[in-house]
N, CA, C and O atoms as CSV, one atom per row, in Angstrom:
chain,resi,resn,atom,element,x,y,z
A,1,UNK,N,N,46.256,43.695,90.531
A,1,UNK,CA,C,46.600,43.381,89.175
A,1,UNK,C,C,47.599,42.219,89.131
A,1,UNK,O,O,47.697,41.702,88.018
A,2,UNK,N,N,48.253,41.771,89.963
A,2,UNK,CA,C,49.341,41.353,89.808
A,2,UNK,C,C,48.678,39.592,89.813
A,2,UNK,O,O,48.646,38.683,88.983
A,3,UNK,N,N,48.281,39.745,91.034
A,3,UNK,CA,C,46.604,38.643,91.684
A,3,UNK,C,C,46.556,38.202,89.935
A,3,UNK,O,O,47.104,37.211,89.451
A,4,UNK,N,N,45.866,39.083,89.297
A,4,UNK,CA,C,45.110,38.511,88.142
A,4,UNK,C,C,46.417,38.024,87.009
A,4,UNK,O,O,46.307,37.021,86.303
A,5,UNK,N,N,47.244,38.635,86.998
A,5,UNK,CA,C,48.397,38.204,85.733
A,5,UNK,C,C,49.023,36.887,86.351
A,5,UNK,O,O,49.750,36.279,85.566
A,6,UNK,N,N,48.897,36.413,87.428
A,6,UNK,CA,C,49.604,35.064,87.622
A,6,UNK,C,C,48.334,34.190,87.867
A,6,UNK,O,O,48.551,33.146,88.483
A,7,UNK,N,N,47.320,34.383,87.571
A,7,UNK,CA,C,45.862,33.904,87.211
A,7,UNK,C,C,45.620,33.701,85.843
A,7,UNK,O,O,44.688,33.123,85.282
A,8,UNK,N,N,46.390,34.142,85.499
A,8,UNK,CA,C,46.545,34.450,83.578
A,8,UNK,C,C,45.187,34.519,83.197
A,8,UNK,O,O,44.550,33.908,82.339
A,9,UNK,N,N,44.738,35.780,84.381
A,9,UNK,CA,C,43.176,36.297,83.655
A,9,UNK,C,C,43.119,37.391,82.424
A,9,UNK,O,O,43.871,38.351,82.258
A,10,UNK,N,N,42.365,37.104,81.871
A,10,UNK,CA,C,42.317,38.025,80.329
A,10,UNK,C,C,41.913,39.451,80.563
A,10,UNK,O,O,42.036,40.393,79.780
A,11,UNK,N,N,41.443,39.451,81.696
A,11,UNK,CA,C,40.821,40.628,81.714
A,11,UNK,C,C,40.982,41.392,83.466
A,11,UNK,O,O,40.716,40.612,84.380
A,12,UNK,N,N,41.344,42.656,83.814
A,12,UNK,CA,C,41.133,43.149,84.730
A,12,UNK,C,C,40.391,43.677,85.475
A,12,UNK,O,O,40.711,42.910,86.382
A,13,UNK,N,N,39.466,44.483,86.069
A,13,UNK,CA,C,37.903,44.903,85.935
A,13,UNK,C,C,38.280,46.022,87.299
A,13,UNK,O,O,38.433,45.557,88.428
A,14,UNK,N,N,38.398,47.464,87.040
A,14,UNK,CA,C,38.494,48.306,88.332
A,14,UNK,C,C,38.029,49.410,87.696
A,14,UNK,O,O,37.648,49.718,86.566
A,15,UNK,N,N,38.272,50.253,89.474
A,15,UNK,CA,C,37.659,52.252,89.158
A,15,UNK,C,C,38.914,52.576,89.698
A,15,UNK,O,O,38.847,53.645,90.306
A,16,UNK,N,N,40.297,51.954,89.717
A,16,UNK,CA,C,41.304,53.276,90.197
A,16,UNK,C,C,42.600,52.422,89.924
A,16,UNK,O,O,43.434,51.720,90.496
A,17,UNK,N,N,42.258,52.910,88.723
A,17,UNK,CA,C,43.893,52.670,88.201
A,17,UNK,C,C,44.588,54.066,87.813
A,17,UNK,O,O,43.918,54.954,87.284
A,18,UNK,N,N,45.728,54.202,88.048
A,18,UNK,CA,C,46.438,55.437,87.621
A,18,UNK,C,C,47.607,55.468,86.205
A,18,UNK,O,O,48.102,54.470,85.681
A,19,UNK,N,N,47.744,56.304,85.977
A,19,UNK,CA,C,48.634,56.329,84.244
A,19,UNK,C,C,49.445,55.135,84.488
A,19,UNK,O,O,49.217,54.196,83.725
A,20,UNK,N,N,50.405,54.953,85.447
A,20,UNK,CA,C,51.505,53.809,85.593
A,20,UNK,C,C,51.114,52.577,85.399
A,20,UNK,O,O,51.695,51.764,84.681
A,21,UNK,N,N,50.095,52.385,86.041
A,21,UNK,CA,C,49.282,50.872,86.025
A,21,UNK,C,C,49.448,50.387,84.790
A,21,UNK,O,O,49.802,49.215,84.665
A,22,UNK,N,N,49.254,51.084,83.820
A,22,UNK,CA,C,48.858,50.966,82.418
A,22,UNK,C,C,49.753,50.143,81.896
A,22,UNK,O,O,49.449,49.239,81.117
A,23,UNK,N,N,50.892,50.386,82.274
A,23,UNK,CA,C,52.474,50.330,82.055
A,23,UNK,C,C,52.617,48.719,82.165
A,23,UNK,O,O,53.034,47.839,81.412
A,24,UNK,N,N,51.900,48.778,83.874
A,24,UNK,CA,C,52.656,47.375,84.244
A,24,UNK,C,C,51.535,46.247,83.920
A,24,UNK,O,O,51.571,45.338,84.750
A,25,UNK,N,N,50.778,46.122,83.149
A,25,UNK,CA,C,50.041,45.450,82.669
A,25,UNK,C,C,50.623,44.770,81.874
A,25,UNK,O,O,50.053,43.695,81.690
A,26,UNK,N,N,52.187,45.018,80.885
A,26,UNK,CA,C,52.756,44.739,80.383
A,26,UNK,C,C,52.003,43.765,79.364
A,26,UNK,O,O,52.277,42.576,79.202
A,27,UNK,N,N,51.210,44.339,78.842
A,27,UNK,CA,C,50.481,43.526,77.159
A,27,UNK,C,C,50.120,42.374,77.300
A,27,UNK,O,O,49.867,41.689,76.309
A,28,UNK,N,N,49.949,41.623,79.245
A,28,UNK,CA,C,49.009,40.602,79.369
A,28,UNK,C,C,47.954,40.367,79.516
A,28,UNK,O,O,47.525,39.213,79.520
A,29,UNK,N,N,47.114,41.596,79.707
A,29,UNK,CA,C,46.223,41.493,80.303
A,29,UNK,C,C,45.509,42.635,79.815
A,29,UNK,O,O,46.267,43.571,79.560
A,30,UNK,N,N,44.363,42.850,79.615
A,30,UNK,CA,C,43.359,43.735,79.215
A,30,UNK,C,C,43.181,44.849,80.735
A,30,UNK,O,O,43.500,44.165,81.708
A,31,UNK,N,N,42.914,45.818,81.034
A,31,UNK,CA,C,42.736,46.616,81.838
A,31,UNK,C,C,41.491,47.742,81.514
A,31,UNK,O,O,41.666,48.619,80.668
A,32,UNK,N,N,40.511,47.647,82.102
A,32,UNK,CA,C,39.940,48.406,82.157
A,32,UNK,C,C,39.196,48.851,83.810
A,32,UNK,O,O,38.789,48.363,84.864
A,33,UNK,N,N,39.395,50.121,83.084
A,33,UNK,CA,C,39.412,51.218,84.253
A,33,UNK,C,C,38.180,51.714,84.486
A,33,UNK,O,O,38.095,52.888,84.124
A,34,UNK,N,N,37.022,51.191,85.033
A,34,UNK,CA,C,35.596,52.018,84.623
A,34,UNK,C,C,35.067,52.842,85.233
A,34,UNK,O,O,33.886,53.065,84.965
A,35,UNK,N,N,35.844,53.747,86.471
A,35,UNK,CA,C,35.100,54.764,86.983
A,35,UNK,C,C,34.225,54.173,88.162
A,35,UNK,O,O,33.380,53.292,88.006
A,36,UNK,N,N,34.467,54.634,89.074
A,36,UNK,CA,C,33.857,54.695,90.359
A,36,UNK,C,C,32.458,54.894,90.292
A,36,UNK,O,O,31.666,54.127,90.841
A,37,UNK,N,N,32.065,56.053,89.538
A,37,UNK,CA,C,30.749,56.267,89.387
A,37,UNK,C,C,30.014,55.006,88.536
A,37,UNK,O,O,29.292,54.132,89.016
A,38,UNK,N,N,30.330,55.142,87.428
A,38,UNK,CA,C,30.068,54.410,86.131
A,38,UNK,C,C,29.998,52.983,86.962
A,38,UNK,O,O,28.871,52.544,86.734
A,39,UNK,N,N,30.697,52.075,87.815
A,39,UNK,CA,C,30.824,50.724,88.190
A,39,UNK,C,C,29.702,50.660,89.116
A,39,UNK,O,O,29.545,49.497,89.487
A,40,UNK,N,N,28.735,51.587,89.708
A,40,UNK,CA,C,27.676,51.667,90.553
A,40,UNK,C,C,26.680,52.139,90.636
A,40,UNK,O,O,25.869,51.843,91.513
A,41,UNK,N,N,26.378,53.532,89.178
A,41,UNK,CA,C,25.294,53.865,88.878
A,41,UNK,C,C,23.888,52.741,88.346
A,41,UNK,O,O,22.762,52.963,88.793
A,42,UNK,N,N,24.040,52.023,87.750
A,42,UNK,CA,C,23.001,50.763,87.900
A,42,UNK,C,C,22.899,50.037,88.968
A,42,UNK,O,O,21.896,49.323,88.959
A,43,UNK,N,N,23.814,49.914,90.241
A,43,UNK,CA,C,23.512,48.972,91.018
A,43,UNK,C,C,22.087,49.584,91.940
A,43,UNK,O,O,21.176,48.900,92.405
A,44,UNK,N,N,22.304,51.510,92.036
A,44,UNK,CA,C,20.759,51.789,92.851
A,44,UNK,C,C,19.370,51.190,92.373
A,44,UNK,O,O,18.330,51.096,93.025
A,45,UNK,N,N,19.663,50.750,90.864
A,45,UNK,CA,C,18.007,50.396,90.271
A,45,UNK,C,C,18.177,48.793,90.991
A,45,UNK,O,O,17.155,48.341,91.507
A,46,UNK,N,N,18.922,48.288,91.015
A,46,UNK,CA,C,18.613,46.654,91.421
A,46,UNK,C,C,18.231,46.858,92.916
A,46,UNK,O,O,17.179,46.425,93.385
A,47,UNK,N,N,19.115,47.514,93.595
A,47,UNK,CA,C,18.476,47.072,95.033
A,47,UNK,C,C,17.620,47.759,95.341
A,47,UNK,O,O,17.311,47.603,96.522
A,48,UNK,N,N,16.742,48.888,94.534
A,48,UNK,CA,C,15.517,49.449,94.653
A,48,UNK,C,C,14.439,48.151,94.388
A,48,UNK,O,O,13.475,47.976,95.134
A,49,UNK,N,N,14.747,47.225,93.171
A,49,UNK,CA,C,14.134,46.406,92.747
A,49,UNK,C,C,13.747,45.443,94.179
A,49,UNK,O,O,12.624,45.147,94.587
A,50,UNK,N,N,15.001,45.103,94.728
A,50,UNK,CA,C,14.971,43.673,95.471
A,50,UNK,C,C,14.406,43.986,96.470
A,50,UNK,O,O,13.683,43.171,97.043
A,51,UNK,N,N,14.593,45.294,96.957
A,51,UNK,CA,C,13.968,46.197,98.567
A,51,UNK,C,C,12.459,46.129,98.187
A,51,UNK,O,O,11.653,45.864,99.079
A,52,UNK,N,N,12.142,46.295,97.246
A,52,UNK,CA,C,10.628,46.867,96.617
A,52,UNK,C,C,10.073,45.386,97.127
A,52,UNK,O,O,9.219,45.122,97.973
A,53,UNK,N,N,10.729,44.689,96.450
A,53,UNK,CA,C,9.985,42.981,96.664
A,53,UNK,C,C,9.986,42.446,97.992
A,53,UNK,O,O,9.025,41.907,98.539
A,54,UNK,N,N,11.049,42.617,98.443
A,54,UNK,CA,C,11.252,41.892,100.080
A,54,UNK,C,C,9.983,42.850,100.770
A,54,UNK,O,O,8.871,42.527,101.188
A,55,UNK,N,N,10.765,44.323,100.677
A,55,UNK,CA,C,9.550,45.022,102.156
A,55,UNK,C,C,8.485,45.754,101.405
A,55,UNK,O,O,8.637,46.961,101.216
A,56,UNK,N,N,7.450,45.156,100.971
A,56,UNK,CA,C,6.330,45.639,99.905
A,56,UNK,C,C,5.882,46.653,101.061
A,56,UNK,O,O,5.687,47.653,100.369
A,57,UNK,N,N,5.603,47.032,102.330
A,57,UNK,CA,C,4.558,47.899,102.941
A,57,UNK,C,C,5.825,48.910,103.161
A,57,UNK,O,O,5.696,49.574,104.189
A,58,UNK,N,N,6.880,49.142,102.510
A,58,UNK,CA,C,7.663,50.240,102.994
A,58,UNK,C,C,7.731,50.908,101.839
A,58,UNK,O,O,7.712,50.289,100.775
A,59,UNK,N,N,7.826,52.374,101.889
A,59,UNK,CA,C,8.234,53.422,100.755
A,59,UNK,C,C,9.660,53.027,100.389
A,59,UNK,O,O,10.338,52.649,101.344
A,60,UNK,N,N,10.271,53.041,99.146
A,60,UNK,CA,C,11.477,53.012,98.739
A,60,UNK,C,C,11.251,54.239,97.653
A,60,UNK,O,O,10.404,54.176,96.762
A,61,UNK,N,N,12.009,55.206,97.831
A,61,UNK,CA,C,12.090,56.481,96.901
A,61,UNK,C,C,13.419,56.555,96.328
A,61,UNK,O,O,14.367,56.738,97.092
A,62,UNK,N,N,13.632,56.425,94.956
A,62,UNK,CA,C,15.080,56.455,94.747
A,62,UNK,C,C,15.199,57.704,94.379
A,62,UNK,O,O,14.309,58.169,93.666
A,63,UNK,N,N,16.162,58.422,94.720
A,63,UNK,CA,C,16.499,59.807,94.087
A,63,UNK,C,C,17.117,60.192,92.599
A,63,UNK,O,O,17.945,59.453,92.065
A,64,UNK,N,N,16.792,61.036,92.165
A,64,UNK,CA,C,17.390,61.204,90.850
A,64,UNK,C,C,18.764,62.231,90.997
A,64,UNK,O,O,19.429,62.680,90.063
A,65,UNK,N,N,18.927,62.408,92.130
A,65,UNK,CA,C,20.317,63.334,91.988
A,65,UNK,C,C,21.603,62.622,91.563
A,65,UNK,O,O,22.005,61.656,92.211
A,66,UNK,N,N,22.267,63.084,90.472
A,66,UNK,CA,C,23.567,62.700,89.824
A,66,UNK,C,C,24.487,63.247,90.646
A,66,UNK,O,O,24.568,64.469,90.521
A,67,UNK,N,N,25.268,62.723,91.507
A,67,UNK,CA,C,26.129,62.143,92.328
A,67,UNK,C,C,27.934,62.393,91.622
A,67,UNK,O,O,28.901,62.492,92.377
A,68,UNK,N,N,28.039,62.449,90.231
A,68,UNK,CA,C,28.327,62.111,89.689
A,68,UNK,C,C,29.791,63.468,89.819
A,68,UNK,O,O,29.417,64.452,89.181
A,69,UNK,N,N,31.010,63.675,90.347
A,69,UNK,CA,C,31.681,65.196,90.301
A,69,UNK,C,C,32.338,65.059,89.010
A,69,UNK,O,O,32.964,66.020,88.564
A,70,UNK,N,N,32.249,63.743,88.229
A,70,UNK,CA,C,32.754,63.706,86.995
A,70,UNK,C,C,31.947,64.183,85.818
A,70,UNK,O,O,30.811,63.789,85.550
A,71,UNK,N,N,32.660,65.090,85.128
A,71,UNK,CA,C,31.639,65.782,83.901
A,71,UNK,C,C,32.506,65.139,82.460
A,71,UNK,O,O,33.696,65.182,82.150
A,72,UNK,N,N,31.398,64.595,81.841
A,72,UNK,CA,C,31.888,64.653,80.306
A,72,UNK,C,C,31.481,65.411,79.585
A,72,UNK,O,O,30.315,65.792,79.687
A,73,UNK,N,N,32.687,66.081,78.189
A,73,UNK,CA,C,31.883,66.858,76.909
A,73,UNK,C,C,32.099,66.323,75.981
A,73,UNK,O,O,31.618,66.712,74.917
């Protein structure tokens, strides 16, 4: 974070920020926090995509199991 505020970037982009962080962002910088899961659940469909194209005579099976130990209600 710190990297980006003397970058005088507008924006931060992570999965592990903790309550304090919040703090030291000190109203320069936008912070968002997107979850570990959430920052990589679309990346399995792309490299299913790119694998599919490169090695056409190989099976690529993507699984549907949610991975996911985070629950929302």
């Amino acid at each position: 974070m710190a990297a980006a505020k003397n970058l005088k970037a507008d924006i931060f982009i992570t999965a592990d920020l903790k309550y304090h962080d919040f703090f030291s962002a000190e109203n320069s910088l936008v912070l968002a926090d997107i979850g570990h899961y959430e920052s990589e659940q679309f990346t399995k469909n792309g490299l299913v995509a790119h694998l599919t194209k490169k090695i056409s005579n190989f099976a690529i099976i993507l699984s549907n199991t949610n991975t996911n130990p985070v629950k929302y209600y």
